[in-house]
C-alpha positions in Angstrom: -131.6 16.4 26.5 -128.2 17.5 25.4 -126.3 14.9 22.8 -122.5 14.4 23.2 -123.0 12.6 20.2 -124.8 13.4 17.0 -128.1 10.6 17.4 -127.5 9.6 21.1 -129.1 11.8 23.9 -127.5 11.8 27.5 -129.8 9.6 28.3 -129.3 6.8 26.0 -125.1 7.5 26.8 -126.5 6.9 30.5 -127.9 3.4 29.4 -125.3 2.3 26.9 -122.2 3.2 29.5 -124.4 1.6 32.6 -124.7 -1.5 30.5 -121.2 -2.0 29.0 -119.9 -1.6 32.6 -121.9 -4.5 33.7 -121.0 -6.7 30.4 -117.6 -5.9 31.6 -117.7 -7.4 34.8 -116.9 -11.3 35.7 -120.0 -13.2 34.4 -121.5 -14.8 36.8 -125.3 -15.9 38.2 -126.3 -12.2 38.8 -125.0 -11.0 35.4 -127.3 -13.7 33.5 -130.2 -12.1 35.7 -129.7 -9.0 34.5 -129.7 -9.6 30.5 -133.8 -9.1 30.1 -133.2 -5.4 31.7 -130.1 -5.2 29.5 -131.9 -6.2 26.3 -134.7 -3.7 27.1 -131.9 -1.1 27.5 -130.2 -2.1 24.3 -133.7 -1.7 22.6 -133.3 2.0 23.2 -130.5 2.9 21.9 -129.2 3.6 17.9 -128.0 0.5 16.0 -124.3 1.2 16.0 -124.6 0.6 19.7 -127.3 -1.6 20.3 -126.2 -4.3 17.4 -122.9 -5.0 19.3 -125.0 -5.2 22.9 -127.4 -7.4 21.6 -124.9 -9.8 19.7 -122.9 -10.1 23.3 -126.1 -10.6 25.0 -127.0 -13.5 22.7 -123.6 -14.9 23.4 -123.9 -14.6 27.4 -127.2 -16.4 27.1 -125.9 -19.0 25.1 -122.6 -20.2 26.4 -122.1 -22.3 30.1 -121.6 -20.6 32.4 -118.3 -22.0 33.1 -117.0 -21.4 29.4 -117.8 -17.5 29.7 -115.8 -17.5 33.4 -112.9 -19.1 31.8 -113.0 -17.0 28.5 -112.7 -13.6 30.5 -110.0 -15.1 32.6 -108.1 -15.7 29.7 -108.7 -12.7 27.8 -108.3 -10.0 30.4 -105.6 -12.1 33.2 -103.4 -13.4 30.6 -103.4 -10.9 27.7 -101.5 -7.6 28.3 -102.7 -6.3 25.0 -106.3 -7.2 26.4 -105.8 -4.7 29.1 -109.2 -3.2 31.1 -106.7 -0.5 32.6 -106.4 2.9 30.0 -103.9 4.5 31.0 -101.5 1.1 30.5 -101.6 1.7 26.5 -99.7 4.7 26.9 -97.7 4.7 30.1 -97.5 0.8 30.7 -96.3 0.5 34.3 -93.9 3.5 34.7 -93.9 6.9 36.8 -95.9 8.8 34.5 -98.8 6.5 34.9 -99.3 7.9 38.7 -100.4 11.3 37.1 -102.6 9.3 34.4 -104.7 7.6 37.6 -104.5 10.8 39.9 -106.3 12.8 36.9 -109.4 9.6 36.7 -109.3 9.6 40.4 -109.3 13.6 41.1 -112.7 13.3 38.8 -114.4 11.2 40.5 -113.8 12.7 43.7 -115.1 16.1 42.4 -118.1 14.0 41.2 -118.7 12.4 45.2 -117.7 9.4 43.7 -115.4 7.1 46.3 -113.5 4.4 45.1 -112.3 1.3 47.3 -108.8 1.1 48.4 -108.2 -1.8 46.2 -110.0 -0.2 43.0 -107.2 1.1 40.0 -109.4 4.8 39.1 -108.7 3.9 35.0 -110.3 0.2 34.8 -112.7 0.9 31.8 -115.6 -0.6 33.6 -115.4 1.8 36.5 -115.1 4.6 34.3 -117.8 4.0 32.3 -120.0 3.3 35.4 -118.7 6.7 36.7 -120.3 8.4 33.6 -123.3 6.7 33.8 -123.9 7.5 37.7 -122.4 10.4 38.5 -120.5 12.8 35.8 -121.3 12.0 32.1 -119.0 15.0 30.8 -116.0 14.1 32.7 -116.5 10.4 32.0 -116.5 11.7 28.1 -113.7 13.8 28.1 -111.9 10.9 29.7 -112.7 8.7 27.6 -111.5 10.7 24.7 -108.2 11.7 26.4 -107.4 7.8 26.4 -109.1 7.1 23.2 -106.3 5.8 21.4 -106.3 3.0 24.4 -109.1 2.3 24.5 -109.3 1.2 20.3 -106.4 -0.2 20.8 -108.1 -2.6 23.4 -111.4 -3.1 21.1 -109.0 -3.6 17.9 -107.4 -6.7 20.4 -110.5 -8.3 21.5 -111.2 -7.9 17.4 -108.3 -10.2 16.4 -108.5 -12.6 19.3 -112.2 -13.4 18.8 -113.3 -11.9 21.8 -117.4 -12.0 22.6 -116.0 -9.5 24.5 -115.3 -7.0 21.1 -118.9 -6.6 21.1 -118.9 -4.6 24.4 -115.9 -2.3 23.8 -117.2 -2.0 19.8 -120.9 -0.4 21.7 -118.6 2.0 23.9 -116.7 3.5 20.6 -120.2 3.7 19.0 -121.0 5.8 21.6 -117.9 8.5 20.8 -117.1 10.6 18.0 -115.6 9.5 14.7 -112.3 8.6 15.2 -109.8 12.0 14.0 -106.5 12.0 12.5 -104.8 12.2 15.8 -106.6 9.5 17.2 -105.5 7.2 14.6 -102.4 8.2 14.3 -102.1 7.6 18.3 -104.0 4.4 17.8 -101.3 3.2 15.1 -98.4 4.6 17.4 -99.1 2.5 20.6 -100.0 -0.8 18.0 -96.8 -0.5 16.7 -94.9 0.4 19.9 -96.8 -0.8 22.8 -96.5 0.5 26.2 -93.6 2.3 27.8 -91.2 -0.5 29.2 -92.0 -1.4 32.9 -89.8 0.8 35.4 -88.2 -0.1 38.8 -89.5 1.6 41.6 -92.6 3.0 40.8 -93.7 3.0 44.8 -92.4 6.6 45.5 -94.5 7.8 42.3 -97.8 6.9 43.2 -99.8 4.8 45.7 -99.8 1.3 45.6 -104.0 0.8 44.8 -102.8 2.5 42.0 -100.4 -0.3 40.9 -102.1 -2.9 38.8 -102.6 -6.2 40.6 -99.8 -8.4 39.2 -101.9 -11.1 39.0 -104.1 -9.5 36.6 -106.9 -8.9 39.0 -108.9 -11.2 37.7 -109.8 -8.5 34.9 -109.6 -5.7 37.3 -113.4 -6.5 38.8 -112.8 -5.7 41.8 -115.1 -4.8 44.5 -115.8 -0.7 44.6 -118.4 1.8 46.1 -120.2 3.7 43.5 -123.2 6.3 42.9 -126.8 4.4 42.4 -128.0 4.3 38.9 -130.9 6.6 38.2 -131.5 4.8 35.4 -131.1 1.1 36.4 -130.9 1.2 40.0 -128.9 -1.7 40.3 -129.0 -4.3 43.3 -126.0 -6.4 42.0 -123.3 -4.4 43.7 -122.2 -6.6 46.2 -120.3 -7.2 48.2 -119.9 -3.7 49.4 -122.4 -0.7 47.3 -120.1 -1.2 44.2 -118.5 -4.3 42.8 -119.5 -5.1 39.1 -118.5 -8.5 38.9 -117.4 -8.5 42.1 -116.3 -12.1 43.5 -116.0 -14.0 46.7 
């Protein structure tokens, strides 16, 4: 199998990628179903990535149920710098970020990959279930265009004492070294944050790809994606998509 990184085959990318995207997703019933197929995946892959699986795994098993609802509220509604959406760290909510989520969404389209109407293309979870269902090398090369994002998001979940660090500290296992650009980008948008929100973004881009002023509940929101060859998931509900959907 090819390697996209030194020590990981495209194969184990497939399982580590399929599995953050469902750690990603609102915990619920289903998600706690799913953690002995989870562990068994985390038992194939390298330490750098299956350490941080396994310590959130331990962590989803332990807490109420309740608690972990409530924690991922907080952490991804009510924290900007918390932020599921890429292409936020570098555009915020202005014009440009129209282009950012036409380039995710013109990807996934090439791919066969429909999103629903109500589904932002750059939520971290849907990309990374993109890469593991339907386009691994675009889902990389995304995922290092928007790099600097998304550290900046695993460097946040870091300092709040987010279970959640675990997840997004697996998914940077799985890319290159960070470079000197990269950290200088990283240390750019930590020291600036996004671009100021603009008035009038409607005539700049669609409004599903506006992010949900509420938050979104995270951004996990229902969508239809590509079955996993690898875990050939049933929890996609409502609709053939939806990790961590809710009712």
């Amino acid at each position: 199998m090819s390697r996209l990184r030194k020590g990981l085959t495209e194969q184990q990318l497939v399982l580590a990628w399929q599995s953050a995207s469902l750690l990603l997703g609102y915990p619920d019933e289903e998600l706690l179903t799913r953690v002995p197929m989870l562990r068994a995946a985390a038992a194939k892959l390298p330490a750098a990535v299956s350490g941080p699986l396994t310590d959130f795994l331990n962590h989803l098993e332990s807490a109420a149920l309740p608690e972990l609802a409530a924690d991922y509220v907080t952490t991804f509604d009510h924290q900007k710098r918390c932020c599921l959406y890429l292409s936020y760290f570098e555009h915020g909510d202005t014009r440009n970020r129209g282009m950012a989520l036409l380039r995710f969404k013109t990807a996934y389209r090439e791919a066969g990959m429909i999103l629903s109407d109500d589904e932002l293309p750059d939520h971290l979870g849907v990309l990374l279930e993109f890469g593991a269902t339907a386009d691994v090398a675009a889902a990389h090369a995304l995922l290092l265009e928007h790099r600097a994002g998304l550290e900046l998001l695993r460097l946040a979940l870091e300092d709040a004492h987010s279970p959640w660090a675990h997840v997004l500290q697996a998914v940077s296992a799985t890319l290159p070294p960070l470079g000197g650009d990269h950290r200088e980008a990283v240390m750019r948008l930590a020291a600036q944050g996004p671009p100021a929100e603009e008035v009038g973004l409607a005539p700049f881009a669609p409004p599903e790809y506006m992010p949900d002023p509420t938050g979104g509940r995270g951004g996990s929101v229902n969508r239809v994606s590509l079955p996993s060859p690898t875990f050939n998931p049933t929890r996609h509900a409502p609709v053939a998509g939806g990790r961590g959907a809710r009712e």
